[in-house]
C-alpha positions as CSV (number, residue, x, y, z in Angstrom):
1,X,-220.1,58.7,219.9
2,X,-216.5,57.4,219.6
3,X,-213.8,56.3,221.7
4,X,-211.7,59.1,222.7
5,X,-208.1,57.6,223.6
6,X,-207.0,61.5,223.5
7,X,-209.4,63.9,223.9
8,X,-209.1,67.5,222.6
9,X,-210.1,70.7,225.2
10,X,-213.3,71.2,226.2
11,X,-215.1,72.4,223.2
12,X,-213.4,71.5,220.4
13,X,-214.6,71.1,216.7
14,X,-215.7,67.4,216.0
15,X,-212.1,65.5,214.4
16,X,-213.4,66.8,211.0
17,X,-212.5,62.9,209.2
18,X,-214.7,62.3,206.6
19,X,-217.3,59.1,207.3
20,X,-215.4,57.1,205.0
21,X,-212.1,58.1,206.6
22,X,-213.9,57.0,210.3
23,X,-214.5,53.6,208.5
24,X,-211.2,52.6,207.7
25,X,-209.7,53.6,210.5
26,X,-212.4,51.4,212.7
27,X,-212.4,48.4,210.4
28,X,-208.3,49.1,210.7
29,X,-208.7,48.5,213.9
30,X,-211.1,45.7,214.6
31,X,-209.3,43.6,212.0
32,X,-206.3,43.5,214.2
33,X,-208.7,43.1,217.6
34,X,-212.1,41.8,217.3
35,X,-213.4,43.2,220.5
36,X,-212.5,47.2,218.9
37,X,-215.9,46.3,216.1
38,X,-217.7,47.8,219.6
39,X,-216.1,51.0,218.4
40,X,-216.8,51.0,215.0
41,X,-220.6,50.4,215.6
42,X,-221.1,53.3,217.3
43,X,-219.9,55.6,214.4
44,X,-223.2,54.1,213.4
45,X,-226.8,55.8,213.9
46,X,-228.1,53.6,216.7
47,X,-231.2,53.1,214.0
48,X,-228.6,52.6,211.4
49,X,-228.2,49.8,208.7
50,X,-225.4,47.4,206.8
51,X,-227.0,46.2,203.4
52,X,-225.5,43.6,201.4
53,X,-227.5,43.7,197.9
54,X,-225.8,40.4,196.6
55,X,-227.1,38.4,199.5
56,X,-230.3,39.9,200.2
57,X,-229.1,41.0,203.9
58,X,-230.4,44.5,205.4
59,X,-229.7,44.8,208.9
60,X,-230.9,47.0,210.8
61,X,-230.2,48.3,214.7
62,X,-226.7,48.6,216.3
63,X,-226.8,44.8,217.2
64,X,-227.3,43.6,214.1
65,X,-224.5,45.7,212.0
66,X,-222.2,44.3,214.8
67,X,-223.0,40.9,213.8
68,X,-222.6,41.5,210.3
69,X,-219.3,43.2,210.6
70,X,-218.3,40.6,213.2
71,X,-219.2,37.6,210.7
72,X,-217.1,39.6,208.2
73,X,-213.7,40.0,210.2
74,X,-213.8,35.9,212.1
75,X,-215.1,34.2,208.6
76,X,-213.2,35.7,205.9
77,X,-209.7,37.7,205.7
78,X,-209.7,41.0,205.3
79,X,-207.3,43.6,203.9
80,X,-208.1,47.2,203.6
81,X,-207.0,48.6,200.5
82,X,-207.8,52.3,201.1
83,X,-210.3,55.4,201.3
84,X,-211.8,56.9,198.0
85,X,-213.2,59.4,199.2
86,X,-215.0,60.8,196.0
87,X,-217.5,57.7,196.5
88,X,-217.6,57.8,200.7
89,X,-216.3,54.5,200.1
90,X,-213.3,51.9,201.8
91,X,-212.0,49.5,199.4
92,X,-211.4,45.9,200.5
93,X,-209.8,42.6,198.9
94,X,-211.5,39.5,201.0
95,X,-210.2,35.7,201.1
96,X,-213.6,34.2,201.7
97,X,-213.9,30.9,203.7
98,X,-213.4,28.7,200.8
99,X,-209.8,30.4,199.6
100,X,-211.9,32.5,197.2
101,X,-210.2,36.5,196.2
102,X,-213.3,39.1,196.5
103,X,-213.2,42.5,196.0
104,X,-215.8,44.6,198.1
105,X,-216.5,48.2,198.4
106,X,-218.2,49.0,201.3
107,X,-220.0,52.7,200.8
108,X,-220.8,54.9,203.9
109,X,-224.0,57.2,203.9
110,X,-223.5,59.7,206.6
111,X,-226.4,61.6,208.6
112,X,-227.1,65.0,208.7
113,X,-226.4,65.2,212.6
114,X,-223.3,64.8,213.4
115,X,-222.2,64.6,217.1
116,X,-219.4,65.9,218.7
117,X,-216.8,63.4,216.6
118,X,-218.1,64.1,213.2
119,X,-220.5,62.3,211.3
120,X,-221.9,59.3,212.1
121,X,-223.6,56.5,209.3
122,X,-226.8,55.8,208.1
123,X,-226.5,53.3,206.4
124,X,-223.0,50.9,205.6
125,X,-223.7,49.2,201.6
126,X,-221.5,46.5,200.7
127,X,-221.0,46.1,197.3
128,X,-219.1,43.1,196.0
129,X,-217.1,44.0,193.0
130,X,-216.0,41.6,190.2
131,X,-212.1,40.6,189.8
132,X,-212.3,39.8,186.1
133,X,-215.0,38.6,183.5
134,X,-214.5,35.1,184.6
135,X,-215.1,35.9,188.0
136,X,-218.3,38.5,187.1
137,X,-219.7,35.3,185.4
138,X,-219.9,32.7,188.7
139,X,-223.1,32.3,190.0
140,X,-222.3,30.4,193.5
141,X,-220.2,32.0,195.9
142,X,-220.1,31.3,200.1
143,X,-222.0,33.9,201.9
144,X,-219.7,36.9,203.5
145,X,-222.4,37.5,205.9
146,X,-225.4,36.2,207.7
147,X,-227.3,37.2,210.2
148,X,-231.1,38.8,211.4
149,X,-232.0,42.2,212.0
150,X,-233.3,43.5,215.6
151,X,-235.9,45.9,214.9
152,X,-237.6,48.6,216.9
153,X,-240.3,51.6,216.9
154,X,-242.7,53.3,217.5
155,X,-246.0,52.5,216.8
156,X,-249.4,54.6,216.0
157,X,-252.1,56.0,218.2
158,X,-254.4,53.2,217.8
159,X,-251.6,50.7,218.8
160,X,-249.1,49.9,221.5
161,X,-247.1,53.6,222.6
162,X,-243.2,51.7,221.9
163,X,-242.4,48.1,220.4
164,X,-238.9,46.0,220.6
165,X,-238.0,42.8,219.0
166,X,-235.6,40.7,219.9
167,X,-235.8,38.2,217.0
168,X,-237.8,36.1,218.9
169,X,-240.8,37.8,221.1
170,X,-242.7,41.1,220.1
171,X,-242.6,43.2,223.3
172,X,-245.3,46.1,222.8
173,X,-245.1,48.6,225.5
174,X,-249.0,50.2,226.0
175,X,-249.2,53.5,227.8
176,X,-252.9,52.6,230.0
177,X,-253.9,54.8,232.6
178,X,-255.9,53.3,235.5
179,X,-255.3,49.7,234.4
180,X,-257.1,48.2,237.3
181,X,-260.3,50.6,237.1
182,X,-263.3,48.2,237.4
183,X,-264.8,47.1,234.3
184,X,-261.3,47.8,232.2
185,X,-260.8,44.9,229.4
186,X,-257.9,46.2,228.1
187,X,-255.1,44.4,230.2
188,X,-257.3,41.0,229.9
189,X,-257.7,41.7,226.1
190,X,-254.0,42.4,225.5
191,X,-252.9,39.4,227.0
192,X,-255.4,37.5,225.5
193,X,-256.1,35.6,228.7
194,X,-259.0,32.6,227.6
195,X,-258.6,30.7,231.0
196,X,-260.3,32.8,233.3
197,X,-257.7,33.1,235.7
198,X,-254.7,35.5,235.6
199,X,-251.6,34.4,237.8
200,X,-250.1,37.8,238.8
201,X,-246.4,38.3,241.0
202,X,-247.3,41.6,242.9
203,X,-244.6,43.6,245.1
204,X,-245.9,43.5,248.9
205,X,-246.2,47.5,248.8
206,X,-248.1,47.5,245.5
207,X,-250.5,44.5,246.8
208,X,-251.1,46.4,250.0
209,X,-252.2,49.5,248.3
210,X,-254.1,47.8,245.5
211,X,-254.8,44.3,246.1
212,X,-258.7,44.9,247.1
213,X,-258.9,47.4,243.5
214,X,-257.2,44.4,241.8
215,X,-259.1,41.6,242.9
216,X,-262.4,44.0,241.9
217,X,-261.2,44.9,238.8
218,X,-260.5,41.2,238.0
219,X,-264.1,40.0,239.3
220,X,-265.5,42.8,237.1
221,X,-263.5,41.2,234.2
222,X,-264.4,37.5,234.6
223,X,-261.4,36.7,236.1
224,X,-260.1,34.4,239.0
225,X,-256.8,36.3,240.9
226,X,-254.4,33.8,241.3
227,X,-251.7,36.5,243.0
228,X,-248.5,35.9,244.5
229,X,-246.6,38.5,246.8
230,X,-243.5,39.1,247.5
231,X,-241.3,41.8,248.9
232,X,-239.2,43.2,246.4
233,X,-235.9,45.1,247.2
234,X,-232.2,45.1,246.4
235,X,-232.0,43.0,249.6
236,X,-234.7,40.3,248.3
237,X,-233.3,40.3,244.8
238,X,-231.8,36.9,245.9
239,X,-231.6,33.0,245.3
240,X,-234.8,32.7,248.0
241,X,-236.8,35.0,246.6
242,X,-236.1,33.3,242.8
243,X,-236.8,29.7,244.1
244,X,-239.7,30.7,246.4
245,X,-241.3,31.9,242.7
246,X,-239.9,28.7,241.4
247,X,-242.2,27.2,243.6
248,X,-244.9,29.4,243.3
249,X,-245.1,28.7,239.9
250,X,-245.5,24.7,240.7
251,X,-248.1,25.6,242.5
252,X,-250.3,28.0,239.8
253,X,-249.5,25.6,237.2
254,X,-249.7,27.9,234.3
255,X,-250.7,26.6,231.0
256,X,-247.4,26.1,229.3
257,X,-248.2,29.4,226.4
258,X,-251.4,30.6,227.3
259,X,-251.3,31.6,230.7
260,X,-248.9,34.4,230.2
261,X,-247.9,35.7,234.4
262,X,-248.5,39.5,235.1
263,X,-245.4,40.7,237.2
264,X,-246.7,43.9,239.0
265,X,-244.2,46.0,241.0
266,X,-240.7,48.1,240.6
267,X,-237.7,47.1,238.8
268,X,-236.3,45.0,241.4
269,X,-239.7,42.7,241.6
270,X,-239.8,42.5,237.5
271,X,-236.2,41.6,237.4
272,X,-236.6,38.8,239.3
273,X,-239.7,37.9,238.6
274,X,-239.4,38.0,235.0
275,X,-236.1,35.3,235.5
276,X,-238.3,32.8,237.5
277,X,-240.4,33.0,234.3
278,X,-237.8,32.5,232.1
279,X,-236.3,29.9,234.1
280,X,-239.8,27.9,234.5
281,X,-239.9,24.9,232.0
282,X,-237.3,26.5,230.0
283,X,-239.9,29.8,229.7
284,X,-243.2,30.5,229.9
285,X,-244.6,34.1,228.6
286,X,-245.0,36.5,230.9
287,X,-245.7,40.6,230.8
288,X,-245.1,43.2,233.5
289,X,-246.3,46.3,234.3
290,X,-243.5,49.0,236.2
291,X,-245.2,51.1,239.5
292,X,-242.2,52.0,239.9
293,X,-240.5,55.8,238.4
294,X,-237.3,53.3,237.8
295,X,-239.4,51.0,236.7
296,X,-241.1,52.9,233.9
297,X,-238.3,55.3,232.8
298,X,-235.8,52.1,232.6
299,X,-236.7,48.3,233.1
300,X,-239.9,49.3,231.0
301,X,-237.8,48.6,227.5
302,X,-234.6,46.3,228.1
303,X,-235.6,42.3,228.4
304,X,-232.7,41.8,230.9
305,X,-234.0,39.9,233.7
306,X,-231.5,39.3,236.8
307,X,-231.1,38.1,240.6
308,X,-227.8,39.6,242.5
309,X,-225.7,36.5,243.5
310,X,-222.2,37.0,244.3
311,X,-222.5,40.6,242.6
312,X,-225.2,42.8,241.1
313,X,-227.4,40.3,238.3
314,X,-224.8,37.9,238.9
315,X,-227.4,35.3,237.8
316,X,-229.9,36.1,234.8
317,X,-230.8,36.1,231.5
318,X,-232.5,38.2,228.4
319,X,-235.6,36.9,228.5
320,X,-238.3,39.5,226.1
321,X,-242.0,40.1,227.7
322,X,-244.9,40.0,225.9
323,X,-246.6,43.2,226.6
324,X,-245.7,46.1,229.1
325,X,-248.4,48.2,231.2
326,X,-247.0,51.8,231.8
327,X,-249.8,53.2,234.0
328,X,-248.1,56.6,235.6
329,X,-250.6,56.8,238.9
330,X,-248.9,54.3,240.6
331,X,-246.3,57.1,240.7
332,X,-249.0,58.9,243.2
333,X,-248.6,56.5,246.3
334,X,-244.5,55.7,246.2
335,X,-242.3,57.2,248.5
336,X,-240.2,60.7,247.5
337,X,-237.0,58.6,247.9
338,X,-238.7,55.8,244.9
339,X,-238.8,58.9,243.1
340,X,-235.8,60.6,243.3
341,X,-234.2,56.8,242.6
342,X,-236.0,57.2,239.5
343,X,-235.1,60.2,239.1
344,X,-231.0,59.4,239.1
345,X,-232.3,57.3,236.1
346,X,-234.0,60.0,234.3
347,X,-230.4,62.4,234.5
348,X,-228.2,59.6,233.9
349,X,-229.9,59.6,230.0
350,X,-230.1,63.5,230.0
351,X,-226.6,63.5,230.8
352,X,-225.6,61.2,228.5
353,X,-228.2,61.3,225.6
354,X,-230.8,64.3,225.7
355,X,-229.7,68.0,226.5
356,X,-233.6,68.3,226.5
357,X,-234.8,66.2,229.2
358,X,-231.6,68.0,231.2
359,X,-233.4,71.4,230.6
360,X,-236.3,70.0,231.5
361,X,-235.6,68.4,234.7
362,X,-233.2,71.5,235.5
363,X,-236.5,73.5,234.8
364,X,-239.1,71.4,236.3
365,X,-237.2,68.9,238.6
366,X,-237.9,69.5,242.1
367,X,-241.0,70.2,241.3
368,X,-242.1,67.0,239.6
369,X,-240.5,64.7,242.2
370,X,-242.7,66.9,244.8
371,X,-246.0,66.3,242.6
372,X,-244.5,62.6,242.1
373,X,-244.7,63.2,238.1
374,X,-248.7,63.7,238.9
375,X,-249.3,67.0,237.8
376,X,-248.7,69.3,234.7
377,X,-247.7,68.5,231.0
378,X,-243.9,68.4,232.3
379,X,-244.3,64.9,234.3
380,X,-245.4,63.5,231.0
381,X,-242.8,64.9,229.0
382,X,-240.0,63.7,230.9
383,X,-241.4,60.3,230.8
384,X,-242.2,59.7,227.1
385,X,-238.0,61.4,226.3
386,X,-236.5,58.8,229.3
387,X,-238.5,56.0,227.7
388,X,-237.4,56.7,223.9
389,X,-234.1,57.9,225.1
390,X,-233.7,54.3,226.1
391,X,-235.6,52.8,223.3
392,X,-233.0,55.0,220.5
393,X,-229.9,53.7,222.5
394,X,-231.1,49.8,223.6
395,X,-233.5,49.1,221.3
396,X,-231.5,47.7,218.1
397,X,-229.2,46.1,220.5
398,X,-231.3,44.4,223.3
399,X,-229.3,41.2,223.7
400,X,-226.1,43.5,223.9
401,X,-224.0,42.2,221.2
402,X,-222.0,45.9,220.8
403,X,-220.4,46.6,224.4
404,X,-219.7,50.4,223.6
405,X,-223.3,51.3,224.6
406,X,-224.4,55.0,226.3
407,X,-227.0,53.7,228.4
408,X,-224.5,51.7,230.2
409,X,-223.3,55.3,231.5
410,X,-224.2,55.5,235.5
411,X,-222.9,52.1,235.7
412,X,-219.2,51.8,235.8
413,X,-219.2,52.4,239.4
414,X,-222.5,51.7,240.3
415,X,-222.5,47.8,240.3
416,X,-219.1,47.7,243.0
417,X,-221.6,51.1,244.9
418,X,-223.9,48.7,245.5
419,X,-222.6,45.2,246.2
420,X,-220.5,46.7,249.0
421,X,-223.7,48.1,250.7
422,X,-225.0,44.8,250.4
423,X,-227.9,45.9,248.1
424,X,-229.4,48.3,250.6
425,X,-228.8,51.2,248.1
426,X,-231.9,51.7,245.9
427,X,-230.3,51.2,241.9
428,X,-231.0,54.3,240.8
429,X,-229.5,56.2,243.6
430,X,-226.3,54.3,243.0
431,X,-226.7,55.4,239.2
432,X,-226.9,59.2,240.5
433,X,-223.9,58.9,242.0
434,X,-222.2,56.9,239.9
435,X,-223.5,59.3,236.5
436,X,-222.3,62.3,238.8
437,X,-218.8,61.0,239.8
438,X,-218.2,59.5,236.0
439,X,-218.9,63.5,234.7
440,X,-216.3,64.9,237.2
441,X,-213.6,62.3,235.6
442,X,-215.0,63.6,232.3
443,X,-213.8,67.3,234.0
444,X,-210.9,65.9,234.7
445,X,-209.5,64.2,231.3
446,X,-210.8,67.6,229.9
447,X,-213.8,65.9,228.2
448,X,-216.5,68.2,230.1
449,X,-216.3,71.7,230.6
450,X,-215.8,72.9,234.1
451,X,-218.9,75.1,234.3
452,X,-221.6,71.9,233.0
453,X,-219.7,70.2,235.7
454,X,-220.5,72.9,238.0
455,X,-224.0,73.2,236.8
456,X,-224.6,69.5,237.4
457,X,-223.0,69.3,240.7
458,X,-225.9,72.3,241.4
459,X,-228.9,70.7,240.3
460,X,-228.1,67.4,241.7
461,X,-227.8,69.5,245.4
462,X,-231.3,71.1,244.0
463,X,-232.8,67.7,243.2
464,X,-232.1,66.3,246.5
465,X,-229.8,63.4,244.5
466,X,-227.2,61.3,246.2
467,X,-223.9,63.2,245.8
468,X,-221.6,60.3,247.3
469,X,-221.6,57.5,249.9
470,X,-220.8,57.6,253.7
471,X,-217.8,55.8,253.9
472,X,-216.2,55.4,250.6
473,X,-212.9,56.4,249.2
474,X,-210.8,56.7,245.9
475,X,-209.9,53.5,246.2
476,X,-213.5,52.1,246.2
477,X,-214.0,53.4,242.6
478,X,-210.4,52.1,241.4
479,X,-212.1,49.0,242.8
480,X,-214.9,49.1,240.9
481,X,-213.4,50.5,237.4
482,X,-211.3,47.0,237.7
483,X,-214.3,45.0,238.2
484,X,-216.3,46.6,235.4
485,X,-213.5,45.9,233.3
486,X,-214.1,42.1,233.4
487,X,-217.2,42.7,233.1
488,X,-216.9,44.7,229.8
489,X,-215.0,41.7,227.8
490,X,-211.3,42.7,229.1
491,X,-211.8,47.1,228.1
492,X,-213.0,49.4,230.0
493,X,-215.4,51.0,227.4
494,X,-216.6,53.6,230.2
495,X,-219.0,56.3,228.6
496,X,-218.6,59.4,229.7
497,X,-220.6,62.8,229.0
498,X,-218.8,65.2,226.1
499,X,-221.2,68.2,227.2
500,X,-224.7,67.7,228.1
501,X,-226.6,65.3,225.8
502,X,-223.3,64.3,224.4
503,X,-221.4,60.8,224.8
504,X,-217.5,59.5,224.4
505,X,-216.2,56.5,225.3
506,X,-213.0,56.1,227.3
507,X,-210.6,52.8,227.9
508,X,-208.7,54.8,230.1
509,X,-209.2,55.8,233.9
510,X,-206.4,56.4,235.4
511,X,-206.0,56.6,239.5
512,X,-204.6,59.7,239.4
513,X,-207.9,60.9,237.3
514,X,-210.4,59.3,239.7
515,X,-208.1,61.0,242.6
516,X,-208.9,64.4,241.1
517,X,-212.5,63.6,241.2
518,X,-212.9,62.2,243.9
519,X,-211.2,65.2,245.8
520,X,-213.6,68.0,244.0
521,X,-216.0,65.3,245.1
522,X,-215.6,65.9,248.8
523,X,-215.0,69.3,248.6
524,X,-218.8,69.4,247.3
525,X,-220.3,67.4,249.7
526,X,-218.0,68.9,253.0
527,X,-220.3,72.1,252.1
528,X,-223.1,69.7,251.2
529,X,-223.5,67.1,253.7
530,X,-226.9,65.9,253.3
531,X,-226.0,65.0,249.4
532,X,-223.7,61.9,251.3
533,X,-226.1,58.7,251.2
534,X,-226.0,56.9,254.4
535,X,-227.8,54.0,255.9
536,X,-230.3,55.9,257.5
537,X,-231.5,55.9,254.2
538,X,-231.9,53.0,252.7
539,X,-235.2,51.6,252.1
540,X,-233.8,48.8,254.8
541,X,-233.9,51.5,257.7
């Protein structure tokens, strides 16, 4: 992944600058403005690491090189020196905080895999190098750096499926089938709950289906069911519904760390949930389990918690759960349109991460959104590649320090899609179309060849995926690519797809580019009409 000011054809061999080469030119830039060190981190693995030997630092994760680098540039000047290219290495003299010459010589290991810009790096060493004997010989110098590493995984089979860690809270995310079947500890185990009670926040639909099998499965477990249910939608993902949980939560009293709340529901009801929780005496632990295919394939990992006020998450926080229930037979009782919602998730990281979960839903699609991801080896699959798909891109970053990030893809229009259809668009149908409209402006800066357009454009007809929106124009997405661009810290930083599985970044748009889309757009969905999303089909009709 790199920014692409000026992209080359459609298929053109990766730049072909060496790693150290990459280096210079993105410290180059990020010493002249800070915001461009977004850039430079992603020439990183999103796994990779900046070691400094002299002060014990090894951080590890996206996030955390950013912070390095960024405590670098603001707390010390910088002057590149040049590229020796014999060593992989960029040479710099430093005036450290206290007036003090360094010398440093910061060595780039590359991977074996590039990506469509050339290679990326493993692993960033910074080695301070002495100016003279006297110099060699001082023993106290100020710090260049300082900062914590984010880490992230995957554990073993005995142990939680995925982990994060935020620096703070230890989220382990537990694959558990049947959670709520009678006589099942493991949920009360995990959680560690001593009380006897378990406050739970259930969405309406799920409590309907499942409240009599949840208040036997707790009985059968020893515990008391103190639930609270609420209906969660885009609609109710509002200041009510935050400060009726407020209230809720006066009224359970939970023990102040030992009464951690299970939110059960979709992404919508965990969002907001999970911010009351936050919000309640400055946090209180909580875990959630997704029912949701949104839920699971992309609120299951990320510790954003949100309510929409003025905008979409115009109020919320990042705010890390304890523990994460994944139990895929909820799947089996939510409606095809919950699916296929999910399902604009699922392509929005095959588009932009994994050519293999592209295959695979090309393959397989239609008919795991008819089965509802119930049946055959495939439903799993697809899972377990969107779930580490967004683990390998938001893991090492999940307070979003670096704003150059690919699972932000689907969202550069999506946010505006939304707002003006007052929330009654589901969020991952707003992602389909926003993912699908962001890959024909790829076709049209020449970033994505005409035929993977063509393909896509296809399989989203074959999916059943919202193509476009009743009702909006050119002008809505110049709308929204100027919003996002506050949003984004003053750039656009738009990723867009550079081939299947591949990403780019982009500061660009121009109208005259989301024009051209937006006229091979229509010309789609004239022959397809019932790709168009339209209020008869919101989850509000």
């Amino acid at each position: 992944m790199a920014l692409v000011d000026k992209p080359g054809p459609p298929g053109a061999p990766p730049a072909g600058r060496s790693v150290a080469v990459q280096l210079f030119a993105g410290l180059e830039r990020a010493i002249i403005d800070r915001r461009r060190v977004d850039e430079l981190v992603t020439r990183f693995d999103y796994s990779g690491a900046l070691a400094v030997p002299s002060e014990d630092i090894v951080g590890e994760g996206q996030g955390a090189v950013k912070r390095l680098l960024t405590t670098l540039l603001e707390e010390n000047e910088v002057h590149l020196l040049g590229v020796d290219e014999a060593s992989s290495s960029v040479l710099a003299s430093v005036v450290d905080s206290n007036g003090q010459p360094r010398s440093l010589r910061l060595h780039a290991a590359s991977t074996s895999a590039p990506d469509v810009q050339g290679p990326r790096i493993s692993r960033l060493t910074v080695h301070e190098m002495p100016l003279d004997a006297a110099s060699a010989s001082k023993r106290v110098r100020t710090p260049l750096f300082g900062s914590y590493a984010v880490s992230y995984g995957v554990s073993d089979e005995d142990g939680p499926k995925w982990e994060t860690f935020d620096g703070r809270v230890r989220q382990r995310i537990w694959q558990i089938p049947h959670a709520f079947a009678p006589g099942n500890p493991f949920i009360k185990e995990t959680m560690e709950l001593s009380t006897g009670r378990l406050i739970a926040i259930v969405d309406s639909n799920v409590w309907e289906l499942y409240g009599a099998k949840m208040r036997e499965w707790a009985e059968s477990v020893g515990l008391k069911l103190d639930h609270v249910v609420i209906e969660a939608n885009e609609g109710k993902k509002n200041l009510d519904t935050f400060t009726f949980l407020l209230d809720e939560l006066k009224r359970t009293d939970p023990l102040r760390r030992s009464e951690p709340v299970l939110c059960v529901g979709g992404g919508v009801l965990t969002d907001t949930a999970g911010f009351a929780c936050a919000c309640w005496r400055r946090g209180i632990p909580w875990c959630r389990m997704p029912t949701t295919l949104l839920g699971i394939v992309d609120a299951s990992v990320g510790i954003k918690v949100a309510i929409n006020y003025h905008r979409k998450n115009g109020v919320g926080h990042f705010y890390s759960p304890t523990h994460t229930f994944i139990d895929n037979s909820f799947l089996g009782t939510i409606s095809q349109a919950e699916i296929r919602s999910g399902v604009g998730e699922i392509m929005k990281a095959a588009l932009i991460h994994d050519k293999r979960l592209f295959e695979l839903m090309r393959d397989h699609g239609a008919r795991l959104i008819a089965d509802r991801f119930q049946k055959g080896p495939e439903a799993a699959t697809v899972i377990k590649y969107s779930i580490d798909a967004m683990l390998e891109c938001i893991g090492p970053d999940l307070w979003e320090e670096a704003l150059l990030r690919p699972m932000d893809y689907g969202h550069t229009f999506s946010r505006t899609l939304e707002a003006d259809e007052r929330f009654k668009l589901r969020h991952g149908e707003a992602v389909a179309v926003d993912s699908l409209f962001s890959a024909l402006i790829a076709e049209a800066k020449g970033i994505l060849p005409t035929d993977q357009a063509e393909s896509l454009l296809a399989l989203y007809e074959h999916l059943g995926l919202p193509c476009s929106i009743a009702g909006v124009t050119a002008a809505t997405y110049k709308k929204a690519r100027d919003e996002i661009t506050v949003h984004r810290d003053g750039l656009l930083r738009a990723p867009l797809p550079a081939g299947i599985g591949e990403c780019v970044y982009v500061d660009e748009i121009t109208d005259e580019e989301i024009e051209q889309a937006f006229s091979r757009l229509e010309g789609f969905v004239c022959e397809y009409p019932h790709t168009v999303w339209d209020t008869s089909k919101s989850f509000a009709a």
